[in-house]
C-alpha positions as CSV (number, residue, x, y, z in Angstrom):
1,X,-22.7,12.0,48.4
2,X,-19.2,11.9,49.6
3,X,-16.5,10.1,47.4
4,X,-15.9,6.0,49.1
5,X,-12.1,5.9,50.5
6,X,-11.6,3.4,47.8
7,X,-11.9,5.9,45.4
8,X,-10.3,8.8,47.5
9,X,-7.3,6.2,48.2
10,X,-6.9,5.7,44.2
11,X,-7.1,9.8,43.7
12,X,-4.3,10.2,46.1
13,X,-1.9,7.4,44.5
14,X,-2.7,8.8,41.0
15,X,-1.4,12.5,41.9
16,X,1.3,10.6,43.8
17,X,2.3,9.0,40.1
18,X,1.8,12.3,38.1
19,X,4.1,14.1,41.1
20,X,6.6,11.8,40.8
21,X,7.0,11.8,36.8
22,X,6.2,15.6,36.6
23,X,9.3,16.7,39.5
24,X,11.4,14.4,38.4
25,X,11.2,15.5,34.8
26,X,11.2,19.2,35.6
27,X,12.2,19.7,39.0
28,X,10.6,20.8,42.1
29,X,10.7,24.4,41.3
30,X,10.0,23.9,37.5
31,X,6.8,22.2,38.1
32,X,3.4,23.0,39.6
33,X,0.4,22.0,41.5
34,X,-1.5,22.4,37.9
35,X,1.0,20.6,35.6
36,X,0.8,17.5,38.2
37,X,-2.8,17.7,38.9
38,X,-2.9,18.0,34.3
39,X,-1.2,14.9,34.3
40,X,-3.1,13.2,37.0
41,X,-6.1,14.2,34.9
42,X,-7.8,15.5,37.6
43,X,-8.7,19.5,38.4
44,X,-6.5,21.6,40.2
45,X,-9.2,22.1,42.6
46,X,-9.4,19.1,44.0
47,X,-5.3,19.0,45.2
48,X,-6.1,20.2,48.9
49,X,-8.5,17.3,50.0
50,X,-5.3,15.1,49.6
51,X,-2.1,16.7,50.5
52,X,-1.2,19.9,52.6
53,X,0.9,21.7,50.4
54,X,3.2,20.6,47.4
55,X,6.6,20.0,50.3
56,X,4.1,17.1,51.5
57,X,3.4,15.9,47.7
58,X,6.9,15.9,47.0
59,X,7.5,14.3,50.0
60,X,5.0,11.3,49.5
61,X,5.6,11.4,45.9
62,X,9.4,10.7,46.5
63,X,8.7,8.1,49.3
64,X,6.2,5.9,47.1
65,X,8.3,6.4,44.0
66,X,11.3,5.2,46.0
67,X,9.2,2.1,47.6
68,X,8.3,1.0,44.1
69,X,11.8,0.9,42.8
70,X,13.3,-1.1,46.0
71,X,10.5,-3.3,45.4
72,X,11.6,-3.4,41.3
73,X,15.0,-4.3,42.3
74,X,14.2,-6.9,45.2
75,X,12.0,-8.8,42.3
76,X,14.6,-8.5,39.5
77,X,17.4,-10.0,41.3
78,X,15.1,-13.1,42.9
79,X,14.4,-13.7,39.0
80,X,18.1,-13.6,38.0
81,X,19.8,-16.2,40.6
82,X,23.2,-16.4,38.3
83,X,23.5,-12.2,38.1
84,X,24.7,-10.2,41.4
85,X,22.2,-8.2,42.6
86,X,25.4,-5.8,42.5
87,X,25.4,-5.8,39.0
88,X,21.3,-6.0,38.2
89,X,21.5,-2.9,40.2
90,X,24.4,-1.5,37.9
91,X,23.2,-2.6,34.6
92,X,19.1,-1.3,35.4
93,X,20.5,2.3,36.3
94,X,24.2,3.1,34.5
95,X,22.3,3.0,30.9
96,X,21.0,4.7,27.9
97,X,17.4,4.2,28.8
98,X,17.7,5.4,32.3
99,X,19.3,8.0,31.3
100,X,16.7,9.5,28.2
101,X,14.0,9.1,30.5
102,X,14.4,11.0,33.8
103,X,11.0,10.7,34.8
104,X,10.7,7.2,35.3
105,X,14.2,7.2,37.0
106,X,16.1,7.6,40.0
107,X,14.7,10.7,42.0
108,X,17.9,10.9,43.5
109,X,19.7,11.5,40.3
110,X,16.8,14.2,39.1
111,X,16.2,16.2,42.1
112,X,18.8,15.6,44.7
113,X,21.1,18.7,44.1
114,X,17.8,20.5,44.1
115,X,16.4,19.6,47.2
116,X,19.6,19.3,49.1
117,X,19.6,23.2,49.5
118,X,16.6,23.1,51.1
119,X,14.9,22.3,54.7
120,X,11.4,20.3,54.1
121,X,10.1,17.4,54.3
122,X,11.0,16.4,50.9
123,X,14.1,17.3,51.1
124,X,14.2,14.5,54.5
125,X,12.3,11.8,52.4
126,X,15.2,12.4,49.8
127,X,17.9,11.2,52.8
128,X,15.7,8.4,54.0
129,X,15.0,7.3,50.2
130,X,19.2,7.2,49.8
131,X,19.4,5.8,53.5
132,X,16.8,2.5,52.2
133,X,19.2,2.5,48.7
134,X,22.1,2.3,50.5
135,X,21.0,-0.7,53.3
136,X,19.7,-2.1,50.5
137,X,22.6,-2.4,48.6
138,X,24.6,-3.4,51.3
139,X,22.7,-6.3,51.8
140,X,24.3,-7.9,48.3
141,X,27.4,-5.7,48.7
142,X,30.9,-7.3,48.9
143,X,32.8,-7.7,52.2
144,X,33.4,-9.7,55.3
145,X,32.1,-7.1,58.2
146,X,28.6,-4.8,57.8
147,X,30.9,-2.0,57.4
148,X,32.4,-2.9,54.3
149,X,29.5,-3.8,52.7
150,X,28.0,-0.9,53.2
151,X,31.4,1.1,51.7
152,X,31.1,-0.9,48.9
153,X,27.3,-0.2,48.8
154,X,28.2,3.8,48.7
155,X,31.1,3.8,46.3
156,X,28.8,1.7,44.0
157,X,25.3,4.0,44.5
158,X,27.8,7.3,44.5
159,X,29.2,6.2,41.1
160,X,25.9,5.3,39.9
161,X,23.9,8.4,40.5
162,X,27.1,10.3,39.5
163,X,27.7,8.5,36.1
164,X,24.2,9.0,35.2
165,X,23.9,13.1,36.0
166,X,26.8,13.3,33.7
167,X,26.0,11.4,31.3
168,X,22.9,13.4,30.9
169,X,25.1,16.7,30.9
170,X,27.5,15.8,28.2
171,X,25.8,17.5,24.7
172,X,27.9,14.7,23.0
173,X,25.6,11.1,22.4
174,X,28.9,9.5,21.8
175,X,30.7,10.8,25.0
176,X,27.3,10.5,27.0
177,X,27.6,6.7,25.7
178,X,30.8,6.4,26.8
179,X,30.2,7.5,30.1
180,X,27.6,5.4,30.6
181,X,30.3,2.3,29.7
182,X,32.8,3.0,31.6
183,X,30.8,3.4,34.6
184,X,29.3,0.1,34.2
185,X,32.6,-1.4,33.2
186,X,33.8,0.4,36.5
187,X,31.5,-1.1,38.8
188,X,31.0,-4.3,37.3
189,X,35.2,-4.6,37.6
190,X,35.2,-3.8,41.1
């Protein structure tokens, strides 16, 4: 008896979860079908009755990890009326948490270097997943015309993602700390 859509539908969002955690922890190229179909739980076996090939896991993975943390965001700044969603956006990414655990972060952060040398579907989920961050944050951005909010919305991303990548490449806890800081002090200033 064939498996109800229900239940394929639930299959396919758990891989989706496992993807996402698994590449962004390791990397596209340092992860494979097996170690995200081990963390889903689930036999390698049965990866080809819901995705193509990995490029269209990635792909989905990145869209639906992406989806969740716009939605994240959107909720954490109706809650916090007094805070600018600026700087809920500032404080949730630019520290020490974030920044120890990759996996449930920012895929751009992780994997964006990675996938911007190549020419896949992931790697055009990665631009529209930045393209969504970006309107996004222009929407609460300062500035009187749409095109200063959204410069203010890509400074403030740019030095977010950037603070965060080296902040995880500094060897120094105190230095990585510090990074992590300033940036916030940085943005939060401007």
């Amino acid at each position: 008896m064939p498996w109800s859509k229900e239940h394929k539908n639930e299959t396919r969002r758990k891989i989706m979860e496992a993807a996402a955690k698994t590449f962004r922890a390791h990397g596209t190229t340092g992860a494979g079908l097996t170690d995200v179909m081990r963390e889903a739980g689930l036999t390698h076996g049965g990866f080809y009755a819901h995705f193509k090939s990995k490029d269209e896991l990635i792909a989905a993975a990145l869209k639906a990890a992406n989806s969740a943390r716009i939605a994240r965001f959107k909720d954490a700044v109706s809650q916090s009326p007094d805070k600018s969603a600026i700087a809920i956006a500032v404080d949730s990414y630019v520290n020490s948490r974030h920044r120890e655990h990759p996996e449930n972060g920012c895929s751009v952060a992780t994997l964006g270097s990675e996938l911007a040398r190549e020419n896949s579907a992931a790697r055009h989920q990665m631009s529209e997943n930045v393209k969504g961050w970006l309107e996004t944050l222009a929407q609460f951005a300062p500035g009187s015309n749409a095109a200063e909010k959204m410069r203010a919305a890509t400074g403030t991303y740019a030095a977010m993602i950037g603070g965060l990548i080296i902040a995880r490449a500094v060897e120094d806890p105190l230095l990585s700390d510090r990074i992590l800081a300033d940036v916030r002090e940085f943005l939060n200033e401007a």
